[in-house]
Every structure is written in structure tokens, then in C-alpha cells.
MDTraj code that builds the backbone (N, CA, C; nanometers):
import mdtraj as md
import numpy as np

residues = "UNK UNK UNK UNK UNK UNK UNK UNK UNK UNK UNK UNK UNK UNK UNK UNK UNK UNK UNK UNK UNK UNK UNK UNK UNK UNK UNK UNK UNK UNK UNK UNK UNK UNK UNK UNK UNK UNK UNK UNK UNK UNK UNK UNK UNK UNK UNK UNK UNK UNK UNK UNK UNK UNK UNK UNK UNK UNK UNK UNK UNK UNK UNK UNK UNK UNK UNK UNK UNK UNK UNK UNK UNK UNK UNK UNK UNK UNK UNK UNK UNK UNK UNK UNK UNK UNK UNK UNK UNK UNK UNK UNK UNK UNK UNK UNK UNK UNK UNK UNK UNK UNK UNK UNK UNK UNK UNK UNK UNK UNK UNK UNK UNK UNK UNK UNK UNK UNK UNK UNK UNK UNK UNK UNK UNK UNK UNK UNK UNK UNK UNK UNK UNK UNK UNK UNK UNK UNK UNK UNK UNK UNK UNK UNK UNK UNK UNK UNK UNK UNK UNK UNK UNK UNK UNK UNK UNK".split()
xyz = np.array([
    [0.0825, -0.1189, 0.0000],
    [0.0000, 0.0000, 0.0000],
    [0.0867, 0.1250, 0.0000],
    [0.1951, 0.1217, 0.0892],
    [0.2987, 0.2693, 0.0854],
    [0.3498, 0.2388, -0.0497],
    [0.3667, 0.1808, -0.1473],
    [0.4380, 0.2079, -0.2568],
    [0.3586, 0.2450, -0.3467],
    [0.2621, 0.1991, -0.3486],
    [0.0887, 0.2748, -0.4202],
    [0.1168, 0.3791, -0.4070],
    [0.0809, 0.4754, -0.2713],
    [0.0686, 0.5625, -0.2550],
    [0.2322, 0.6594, -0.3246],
    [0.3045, 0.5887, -0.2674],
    [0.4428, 0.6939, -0.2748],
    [0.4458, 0.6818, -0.4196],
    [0.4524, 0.5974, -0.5288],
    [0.4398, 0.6334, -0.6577],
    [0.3408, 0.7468, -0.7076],
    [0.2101, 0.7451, -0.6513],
    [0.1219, 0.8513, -0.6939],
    [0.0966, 1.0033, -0.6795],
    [0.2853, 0.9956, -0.5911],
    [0.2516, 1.1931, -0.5345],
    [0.3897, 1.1855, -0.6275],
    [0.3375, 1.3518, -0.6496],
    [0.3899, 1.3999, -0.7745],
    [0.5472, 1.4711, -0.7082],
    [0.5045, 1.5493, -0.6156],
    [0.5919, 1.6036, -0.5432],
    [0.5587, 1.6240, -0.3963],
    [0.6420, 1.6830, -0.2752],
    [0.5635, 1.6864, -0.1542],
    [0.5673, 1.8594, -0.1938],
    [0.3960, 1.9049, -0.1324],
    [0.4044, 2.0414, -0.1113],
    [0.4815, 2.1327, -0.0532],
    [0.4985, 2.2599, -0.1170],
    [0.5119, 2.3450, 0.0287],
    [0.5242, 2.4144, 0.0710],
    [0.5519, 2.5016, 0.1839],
    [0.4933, 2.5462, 0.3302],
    [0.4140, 2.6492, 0.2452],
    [0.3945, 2.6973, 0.1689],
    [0.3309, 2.8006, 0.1096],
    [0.1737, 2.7006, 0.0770],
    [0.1809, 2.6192, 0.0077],
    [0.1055, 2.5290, -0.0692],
    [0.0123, 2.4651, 0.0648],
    [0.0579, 2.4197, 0.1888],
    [-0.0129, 2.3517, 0.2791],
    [-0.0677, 2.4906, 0.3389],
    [-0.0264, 2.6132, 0.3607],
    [-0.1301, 2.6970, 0.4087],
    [-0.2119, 2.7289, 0.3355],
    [-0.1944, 2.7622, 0.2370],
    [-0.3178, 2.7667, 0.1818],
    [-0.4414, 2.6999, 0.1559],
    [-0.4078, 2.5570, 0.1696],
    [-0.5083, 2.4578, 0.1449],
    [-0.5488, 2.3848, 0.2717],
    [-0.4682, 2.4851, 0.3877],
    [-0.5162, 2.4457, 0.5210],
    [-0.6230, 2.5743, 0.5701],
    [-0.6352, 2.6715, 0.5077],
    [-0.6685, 2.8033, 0.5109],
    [-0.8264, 2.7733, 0.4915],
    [-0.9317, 2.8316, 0.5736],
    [-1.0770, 2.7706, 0.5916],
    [-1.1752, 2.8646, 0.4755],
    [-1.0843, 3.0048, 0.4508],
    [-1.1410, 3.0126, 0.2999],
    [-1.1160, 2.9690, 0.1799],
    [-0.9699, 2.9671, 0.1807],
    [-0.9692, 2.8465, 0.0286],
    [-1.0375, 2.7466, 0.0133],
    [-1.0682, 2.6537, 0.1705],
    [-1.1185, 2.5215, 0.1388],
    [-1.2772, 2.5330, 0.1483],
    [-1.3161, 2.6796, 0.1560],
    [-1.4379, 2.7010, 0.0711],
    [-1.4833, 2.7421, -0.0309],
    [-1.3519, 2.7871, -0.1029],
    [-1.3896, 2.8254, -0.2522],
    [-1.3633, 2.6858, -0.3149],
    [-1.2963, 2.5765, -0.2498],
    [-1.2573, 2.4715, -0.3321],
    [-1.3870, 2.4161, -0.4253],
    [-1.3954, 2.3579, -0.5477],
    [-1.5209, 2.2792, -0.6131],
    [-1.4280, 2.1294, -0.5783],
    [-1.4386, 2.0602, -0.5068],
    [-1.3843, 1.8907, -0.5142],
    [-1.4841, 1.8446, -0.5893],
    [-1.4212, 1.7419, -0.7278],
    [-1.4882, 1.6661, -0.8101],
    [-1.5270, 1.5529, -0.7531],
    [-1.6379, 1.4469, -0.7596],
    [-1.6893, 1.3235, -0.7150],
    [-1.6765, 1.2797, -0.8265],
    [-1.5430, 1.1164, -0.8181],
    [-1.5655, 1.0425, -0.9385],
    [-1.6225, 0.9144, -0.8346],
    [-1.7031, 0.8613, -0.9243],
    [-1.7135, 0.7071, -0.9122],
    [-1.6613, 0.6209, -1.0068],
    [-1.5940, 0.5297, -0.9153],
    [-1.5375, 0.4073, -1.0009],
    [-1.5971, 0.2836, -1.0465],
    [-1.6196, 0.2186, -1.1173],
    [-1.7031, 0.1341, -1.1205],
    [-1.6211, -0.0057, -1.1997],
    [-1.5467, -0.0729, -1.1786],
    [-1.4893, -0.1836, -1.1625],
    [-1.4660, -0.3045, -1.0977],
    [-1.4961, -0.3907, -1.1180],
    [-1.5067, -0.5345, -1.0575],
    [-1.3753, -0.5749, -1.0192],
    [-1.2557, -0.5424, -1.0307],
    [-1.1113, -0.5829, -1.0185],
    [-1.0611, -0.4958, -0.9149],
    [-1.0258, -0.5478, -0.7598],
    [-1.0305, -0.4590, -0.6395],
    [-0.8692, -0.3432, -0.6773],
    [-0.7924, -0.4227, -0.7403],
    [-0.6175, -0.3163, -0.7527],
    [-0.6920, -0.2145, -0.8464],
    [-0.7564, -0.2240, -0.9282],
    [-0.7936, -0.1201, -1.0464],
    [-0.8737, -0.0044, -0.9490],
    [-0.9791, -0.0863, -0.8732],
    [-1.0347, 0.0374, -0.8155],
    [-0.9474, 0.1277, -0.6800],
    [-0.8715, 0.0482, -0.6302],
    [-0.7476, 0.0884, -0.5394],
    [-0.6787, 0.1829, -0.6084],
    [-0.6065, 0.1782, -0.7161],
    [-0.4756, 0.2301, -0.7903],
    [-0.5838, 0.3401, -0.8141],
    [-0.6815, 0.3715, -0.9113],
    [-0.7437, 0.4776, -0.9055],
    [-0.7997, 0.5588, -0.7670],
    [-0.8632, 0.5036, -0.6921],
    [-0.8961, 0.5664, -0.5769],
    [-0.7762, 0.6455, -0.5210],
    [-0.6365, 0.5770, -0.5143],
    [-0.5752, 0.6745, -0.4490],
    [-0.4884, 0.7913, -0.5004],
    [-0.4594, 0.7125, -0.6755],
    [-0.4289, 0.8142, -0.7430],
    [-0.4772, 0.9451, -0.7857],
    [-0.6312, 0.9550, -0.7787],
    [-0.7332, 1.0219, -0.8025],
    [-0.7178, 1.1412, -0.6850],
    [-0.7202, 1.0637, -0.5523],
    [-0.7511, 1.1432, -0.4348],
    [-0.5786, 1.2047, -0.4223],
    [-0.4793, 1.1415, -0.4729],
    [-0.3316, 1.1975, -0.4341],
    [-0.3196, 1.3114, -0.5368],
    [-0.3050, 1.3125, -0.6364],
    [-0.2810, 1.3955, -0.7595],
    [-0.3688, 1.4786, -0.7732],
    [-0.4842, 1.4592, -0.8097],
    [-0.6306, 1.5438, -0.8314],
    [-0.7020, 1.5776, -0.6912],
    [-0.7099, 1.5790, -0.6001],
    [-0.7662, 1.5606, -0.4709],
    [-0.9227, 1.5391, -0.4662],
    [-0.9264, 1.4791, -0.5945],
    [-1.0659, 1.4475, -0.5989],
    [-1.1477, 1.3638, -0.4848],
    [-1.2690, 1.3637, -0.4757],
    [-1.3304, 1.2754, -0.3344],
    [-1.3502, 1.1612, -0.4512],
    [-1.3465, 0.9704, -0.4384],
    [-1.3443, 0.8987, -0.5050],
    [-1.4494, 0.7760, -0.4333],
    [-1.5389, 0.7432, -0.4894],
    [-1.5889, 0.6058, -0.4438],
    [-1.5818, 0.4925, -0.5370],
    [-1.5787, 0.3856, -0.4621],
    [-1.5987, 0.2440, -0.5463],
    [-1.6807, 0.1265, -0.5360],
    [-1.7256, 0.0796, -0.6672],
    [-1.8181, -0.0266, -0.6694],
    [-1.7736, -0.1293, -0.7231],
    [-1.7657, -0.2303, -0.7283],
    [-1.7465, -0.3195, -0.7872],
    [-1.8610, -0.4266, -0.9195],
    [-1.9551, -0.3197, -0.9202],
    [-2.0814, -0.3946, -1.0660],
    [-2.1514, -0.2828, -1.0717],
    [-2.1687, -0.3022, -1.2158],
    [-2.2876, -0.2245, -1.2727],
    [-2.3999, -0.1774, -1.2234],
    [-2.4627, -0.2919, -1.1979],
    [-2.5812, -0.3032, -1.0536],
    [-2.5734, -0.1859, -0.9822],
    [-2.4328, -0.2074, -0.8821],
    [-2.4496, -0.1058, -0.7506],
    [-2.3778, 0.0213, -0.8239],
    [-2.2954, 0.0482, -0.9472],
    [-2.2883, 0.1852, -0.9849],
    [-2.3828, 0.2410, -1.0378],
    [-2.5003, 0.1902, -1.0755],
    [-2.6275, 0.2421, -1.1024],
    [-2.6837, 0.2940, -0.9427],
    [-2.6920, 0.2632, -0.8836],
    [-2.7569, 0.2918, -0.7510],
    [-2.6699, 0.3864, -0.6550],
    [-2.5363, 0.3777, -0.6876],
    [-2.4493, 0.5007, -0.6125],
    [-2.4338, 0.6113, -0.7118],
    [-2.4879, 0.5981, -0.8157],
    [-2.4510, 0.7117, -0.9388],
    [-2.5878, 0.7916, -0.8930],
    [-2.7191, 0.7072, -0.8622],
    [-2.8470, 0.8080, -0.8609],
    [-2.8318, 0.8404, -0.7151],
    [-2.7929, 0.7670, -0.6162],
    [-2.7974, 0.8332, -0.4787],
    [-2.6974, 0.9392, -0.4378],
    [-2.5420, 0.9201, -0.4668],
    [-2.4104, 1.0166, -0.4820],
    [-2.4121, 1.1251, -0.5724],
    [-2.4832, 1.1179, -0.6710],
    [-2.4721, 1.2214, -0.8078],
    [-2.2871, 1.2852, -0.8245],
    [-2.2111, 1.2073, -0.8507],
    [-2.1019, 1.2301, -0.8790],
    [-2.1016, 1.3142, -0.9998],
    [-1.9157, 1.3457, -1.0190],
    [-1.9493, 1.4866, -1.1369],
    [-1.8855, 1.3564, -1.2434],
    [-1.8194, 1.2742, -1.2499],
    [-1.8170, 1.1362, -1.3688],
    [-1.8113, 1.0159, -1.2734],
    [-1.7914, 0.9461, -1.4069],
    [-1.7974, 0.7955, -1.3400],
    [-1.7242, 0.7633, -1.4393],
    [-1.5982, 0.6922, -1.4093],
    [-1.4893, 0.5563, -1.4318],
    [-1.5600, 0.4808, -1.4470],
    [-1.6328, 0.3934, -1.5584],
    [-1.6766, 0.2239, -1.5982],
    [-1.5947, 0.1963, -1.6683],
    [-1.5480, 0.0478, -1.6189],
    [-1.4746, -0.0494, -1.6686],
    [-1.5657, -0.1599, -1.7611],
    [-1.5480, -0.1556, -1.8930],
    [-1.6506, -0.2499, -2.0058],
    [-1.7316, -0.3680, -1.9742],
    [-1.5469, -0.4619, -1.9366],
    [-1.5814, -0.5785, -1.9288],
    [-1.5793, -0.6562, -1.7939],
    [-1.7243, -0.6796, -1.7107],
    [-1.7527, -0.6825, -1.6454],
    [-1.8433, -0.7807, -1.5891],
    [-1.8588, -0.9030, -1.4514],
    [-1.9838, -0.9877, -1.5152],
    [-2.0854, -0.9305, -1.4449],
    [-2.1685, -1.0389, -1.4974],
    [-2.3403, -1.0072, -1.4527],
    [-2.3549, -0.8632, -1.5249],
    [-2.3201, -0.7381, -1.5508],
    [-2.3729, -0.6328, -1.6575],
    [-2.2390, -0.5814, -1.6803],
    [-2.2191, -0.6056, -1.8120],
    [-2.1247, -0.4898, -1.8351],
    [-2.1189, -0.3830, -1.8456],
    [-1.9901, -0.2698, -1.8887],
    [-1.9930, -0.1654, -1.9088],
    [-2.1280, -0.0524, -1.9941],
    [-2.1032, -0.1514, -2.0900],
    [-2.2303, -0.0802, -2.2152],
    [-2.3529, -0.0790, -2.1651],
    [-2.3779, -0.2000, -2.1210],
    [-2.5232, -0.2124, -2.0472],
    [-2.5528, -0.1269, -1.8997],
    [-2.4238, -0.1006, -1.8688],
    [-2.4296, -0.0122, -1.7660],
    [-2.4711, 0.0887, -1.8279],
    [-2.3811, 0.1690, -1.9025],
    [-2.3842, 0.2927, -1.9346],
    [-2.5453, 0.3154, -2.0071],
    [-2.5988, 0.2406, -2.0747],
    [-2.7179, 0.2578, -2.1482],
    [-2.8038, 0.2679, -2.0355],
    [-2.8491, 0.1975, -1.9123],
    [-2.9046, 0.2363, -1.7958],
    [-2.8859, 0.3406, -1.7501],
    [-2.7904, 0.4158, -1.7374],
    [-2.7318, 0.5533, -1.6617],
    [-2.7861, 0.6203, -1.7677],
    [-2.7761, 0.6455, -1.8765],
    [-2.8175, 0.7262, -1.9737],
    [-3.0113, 0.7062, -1.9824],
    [-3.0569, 0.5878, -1.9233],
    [-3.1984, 0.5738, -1.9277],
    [-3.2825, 0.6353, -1.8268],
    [-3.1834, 0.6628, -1.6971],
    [-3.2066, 0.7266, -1.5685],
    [-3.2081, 0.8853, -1.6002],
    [-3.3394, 0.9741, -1.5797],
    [-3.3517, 1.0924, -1.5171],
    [-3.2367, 1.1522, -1.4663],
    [-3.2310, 1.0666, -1.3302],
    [-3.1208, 1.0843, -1.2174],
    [-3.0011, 1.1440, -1.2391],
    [-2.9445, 1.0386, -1.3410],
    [-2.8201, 1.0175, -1.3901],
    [-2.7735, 1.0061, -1.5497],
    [-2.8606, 1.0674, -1.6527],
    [-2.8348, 1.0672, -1.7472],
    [-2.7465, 1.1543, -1.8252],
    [-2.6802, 1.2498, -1.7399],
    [-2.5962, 1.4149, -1.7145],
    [-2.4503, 1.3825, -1.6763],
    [-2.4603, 1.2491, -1.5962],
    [-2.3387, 1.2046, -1.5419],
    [-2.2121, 1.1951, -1.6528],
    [-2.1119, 1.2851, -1.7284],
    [-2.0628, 1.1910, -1.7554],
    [-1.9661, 1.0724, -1.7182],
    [-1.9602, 0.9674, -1.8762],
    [-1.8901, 0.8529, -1.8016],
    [-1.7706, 0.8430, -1.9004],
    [-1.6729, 0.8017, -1.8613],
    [-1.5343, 0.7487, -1.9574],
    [-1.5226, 0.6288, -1.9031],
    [-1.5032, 0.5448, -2.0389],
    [-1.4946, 0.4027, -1.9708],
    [-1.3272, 0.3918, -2.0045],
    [-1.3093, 0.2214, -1.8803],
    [-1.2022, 0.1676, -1.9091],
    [-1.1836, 0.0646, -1.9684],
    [-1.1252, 0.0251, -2.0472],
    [-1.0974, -0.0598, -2.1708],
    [-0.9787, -0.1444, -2.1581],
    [-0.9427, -0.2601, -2.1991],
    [-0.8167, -0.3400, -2.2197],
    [-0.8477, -0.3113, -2.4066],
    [-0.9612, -0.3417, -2.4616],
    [-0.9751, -0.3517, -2.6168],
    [-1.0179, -0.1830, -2.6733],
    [-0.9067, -0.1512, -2.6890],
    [-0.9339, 0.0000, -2.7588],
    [-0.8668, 0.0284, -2.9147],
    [-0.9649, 0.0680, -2.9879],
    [-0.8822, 0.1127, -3.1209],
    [-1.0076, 0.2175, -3.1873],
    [-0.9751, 0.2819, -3.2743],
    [-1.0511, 0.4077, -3.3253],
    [-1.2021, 0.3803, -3.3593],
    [-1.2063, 0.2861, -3.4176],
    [-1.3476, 0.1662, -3.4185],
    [-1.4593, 0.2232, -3.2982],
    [-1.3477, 0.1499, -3.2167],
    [-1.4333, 0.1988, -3.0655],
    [-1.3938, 0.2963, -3.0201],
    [-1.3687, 0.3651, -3.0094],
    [-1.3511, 0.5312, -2.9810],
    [-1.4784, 0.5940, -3.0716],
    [-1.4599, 0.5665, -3.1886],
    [-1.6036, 0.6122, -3.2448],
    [-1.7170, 0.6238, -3.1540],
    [-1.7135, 0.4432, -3.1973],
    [-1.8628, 0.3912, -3.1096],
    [-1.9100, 0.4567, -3.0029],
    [-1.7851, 0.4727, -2.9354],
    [-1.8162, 0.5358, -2.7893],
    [-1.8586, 0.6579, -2.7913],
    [-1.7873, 0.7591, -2.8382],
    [-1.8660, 0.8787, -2.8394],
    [-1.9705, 0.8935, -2.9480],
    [-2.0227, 0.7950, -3.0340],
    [-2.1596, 0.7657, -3.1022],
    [-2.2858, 0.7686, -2.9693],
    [-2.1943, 0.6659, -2.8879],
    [-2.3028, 0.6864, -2.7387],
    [-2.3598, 0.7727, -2.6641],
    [-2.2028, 0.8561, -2.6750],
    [-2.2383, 0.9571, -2.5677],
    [-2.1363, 0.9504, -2.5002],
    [-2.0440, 0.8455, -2.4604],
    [-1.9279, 0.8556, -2.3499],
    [-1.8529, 0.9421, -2.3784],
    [-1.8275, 1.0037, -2.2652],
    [-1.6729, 1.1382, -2.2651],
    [-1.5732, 1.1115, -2.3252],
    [-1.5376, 0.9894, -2.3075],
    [-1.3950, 0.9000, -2.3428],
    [-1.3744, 0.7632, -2.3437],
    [-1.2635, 0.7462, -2.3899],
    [-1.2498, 0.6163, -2.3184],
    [-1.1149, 0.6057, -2.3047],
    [-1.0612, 0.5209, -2.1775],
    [-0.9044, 0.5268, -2.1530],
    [-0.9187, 0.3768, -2.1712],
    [-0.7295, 0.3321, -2.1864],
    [-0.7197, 0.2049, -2.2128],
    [-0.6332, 0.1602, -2.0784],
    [-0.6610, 0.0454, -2.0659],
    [-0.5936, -0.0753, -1.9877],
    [-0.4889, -0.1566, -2.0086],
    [-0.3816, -0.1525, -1.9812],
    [-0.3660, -0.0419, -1.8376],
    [-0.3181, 0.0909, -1.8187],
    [-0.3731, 0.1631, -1.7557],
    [-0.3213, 0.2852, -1.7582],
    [-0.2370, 0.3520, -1.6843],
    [-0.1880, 0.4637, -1.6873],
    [-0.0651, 0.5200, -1.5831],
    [-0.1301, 0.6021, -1.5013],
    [-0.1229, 0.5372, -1.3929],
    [-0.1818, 0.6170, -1.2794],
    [-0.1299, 0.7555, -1.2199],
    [-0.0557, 0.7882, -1.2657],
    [0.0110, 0.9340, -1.2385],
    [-0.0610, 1.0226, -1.3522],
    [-0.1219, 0.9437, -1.4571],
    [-0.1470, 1.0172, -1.6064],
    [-0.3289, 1.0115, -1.5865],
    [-0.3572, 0.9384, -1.5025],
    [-0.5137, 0.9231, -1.5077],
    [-0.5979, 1.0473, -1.4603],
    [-0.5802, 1.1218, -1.3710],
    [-0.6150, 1.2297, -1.3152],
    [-0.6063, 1.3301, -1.4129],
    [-0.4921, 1.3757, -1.5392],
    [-0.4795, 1.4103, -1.6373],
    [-0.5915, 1.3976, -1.7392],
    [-0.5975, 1.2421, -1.7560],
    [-0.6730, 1.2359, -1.8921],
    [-0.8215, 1.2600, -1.8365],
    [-0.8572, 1.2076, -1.7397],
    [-1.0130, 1.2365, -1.6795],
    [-1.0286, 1.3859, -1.7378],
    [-0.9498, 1.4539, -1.6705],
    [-0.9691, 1.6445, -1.6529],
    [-0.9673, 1.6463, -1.8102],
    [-0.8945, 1.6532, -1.8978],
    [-0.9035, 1.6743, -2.0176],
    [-1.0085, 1.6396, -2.1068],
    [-1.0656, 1.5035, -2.0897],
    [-1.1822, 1.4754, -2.1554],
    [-1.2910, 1.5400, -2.1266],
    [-1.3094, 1.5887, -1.9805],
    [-1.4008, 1.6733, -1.9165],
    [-1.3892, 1.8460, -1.9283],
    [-1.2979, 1.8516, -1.9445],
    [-1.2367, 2.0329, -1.9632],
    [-1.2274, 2.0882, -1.8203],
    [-1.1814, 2.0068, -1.7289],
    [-1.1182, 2.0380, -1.5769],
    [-1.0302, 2.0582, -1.5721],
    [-0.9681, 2.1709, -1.4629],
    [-0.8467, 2.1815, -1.4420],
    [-0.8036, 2.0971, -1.3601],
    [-0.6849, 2.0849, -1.3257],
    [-0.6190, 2.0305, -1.2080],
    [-0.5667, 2.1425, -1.0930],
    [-0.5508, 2.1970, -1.1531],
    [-0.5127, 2.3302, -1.0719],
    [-0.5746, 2.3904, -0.9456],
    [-0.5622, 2.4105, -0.8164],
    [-0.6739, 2.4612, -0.7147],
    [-0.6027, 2.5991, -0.6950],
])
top = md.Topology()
chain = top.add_chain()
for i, resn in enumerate(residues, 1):
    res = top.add_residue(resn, chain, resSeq=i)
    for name in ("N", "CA", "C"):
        top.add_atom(name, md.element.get_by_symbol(name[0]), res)
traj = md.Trajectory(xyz[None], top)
């Protein structure tokens, strides 16, 4: 777990950088993004969860099925959601076509994660509607990056 983590910080802050973000008005102008993860493979949702929350300081939850990211996507209203395709009992697509069938959650966007990616499906995907799609496996120092970019977020606080 410490090598997880210690790979995923970029640099240590500082003393300038921790007051400020210890400072009780900055950390009310802050917007923190809500991603949900939605992957069945516990290191995938780990390696993101902490890379997410180290680099991006995003707030991060995880599910492990379609099922229950349908039900934490309409109860959490996160600002995206991480789905991983291939998945059992519902996959990715079938996920995402539910989220997109939901009121709730049809606003959410989603970027999925992929092991099978090529322009084909990159099409397809944003034929759907998905933000993106990243491939498997990815660089977890680079993931917080590509999220923000597909979305037009900064990283910056």
C-alpha cells in the first residue's frame, strides 16, 4: 500500500502550498470533483482511488458492478464515473445505457475503461455519448490528467 501511494505523489508540497489549502477560505472556494469508479477488479479500483484522491484531490468512491454503480450514481450524483466495459453479470455498455436511461443520472458523464481500444471503438463510444475512453492499463500518475481533459477540468486549485 505505501508504494501505491508513494508512486502517486507527484511532489511533496510546500509550506506556502499547505497553508493555503489548510486556510478555511480556500477550502471554501474549493469545487472537489466526485468520481465514481465502477470496476469489478479490487487493484484497479485501489490504484485509481488513491491516485485520483493523491494527484487530483478528488473525493473517489468504489463499486465493484454495474448493478451497484447504477444505484451510487443516482444516490451520490457524482461529477463522472470511471466504468470499466468488461464486467460480469452487466457490463460496461449495459451499464452505461441504464445511466443514460435514468432521469437521475443521465448528465453524469462517463469514460470508460478498456483493455480492447482502437478508433473503431472510440467512435462507437462517443456515437453513445461517453466522454472518453481510456485504455488498460493505464498510468496512474497520467489518469487524473486524462479524466480532466476529456471533461475540460483543471487540475489546478
Amino acid at each position: 500500500m505505501y508504494q501505491l501511494r508513494k508512486s502517486c505523489l507527484i511532489s511533496q508540497p510546500t509550506q506556502f502550498q499547505l497553508a493555503k489549502i489548510s486556510n478555511p477560505q480556500f477550502i471554501d472556494k474549493m469545487t472537489t470533483k466526485r468520481i465514481l469508479v465502477v470496476d469489478n477488479e479490487e487493484y484497479i479500483q485501489e490504484v485509481a482511488k488513491i491516485c485520483l484522491e493523491t494527484v487530483a484531490r478528488w473525493e473517489v468512491m468504489t463499486v465493484s458492478s454495474g448493478k451497484d454503480g447504477i444505484m451510487k450514481a443516482e444516490a451520490w450524483q457524482p461529477d463522472a464515473i470511471l466504468l470499466d466495459v468488461m464486467m460480469p453479470d452487466m457490463d460496461g455498455i449495459t451499464t452505461f445505457e441504464k445511466l443514460q436511461a435514468n432521469p437521475a443520472t443521465k448528465e453524469i458523464p462517463v469514460i470508460l475503461l478498456t483493455a480492447k481500444i482502437q478508433a473503431a471503438d472510440r467512435r462507437r463510444y462517443a456515437q453513445m455519448g461517453m466522454a472518453t475512453a481510456i485504455a488498460k492499463p493505464f498510468n496512474p500518475l497520467e489518469l487524473a490528467g486524462q479524466i480532466a481533459t476529456a471533461l475540460g477540468w483543471s487540475l489546478d486549485s
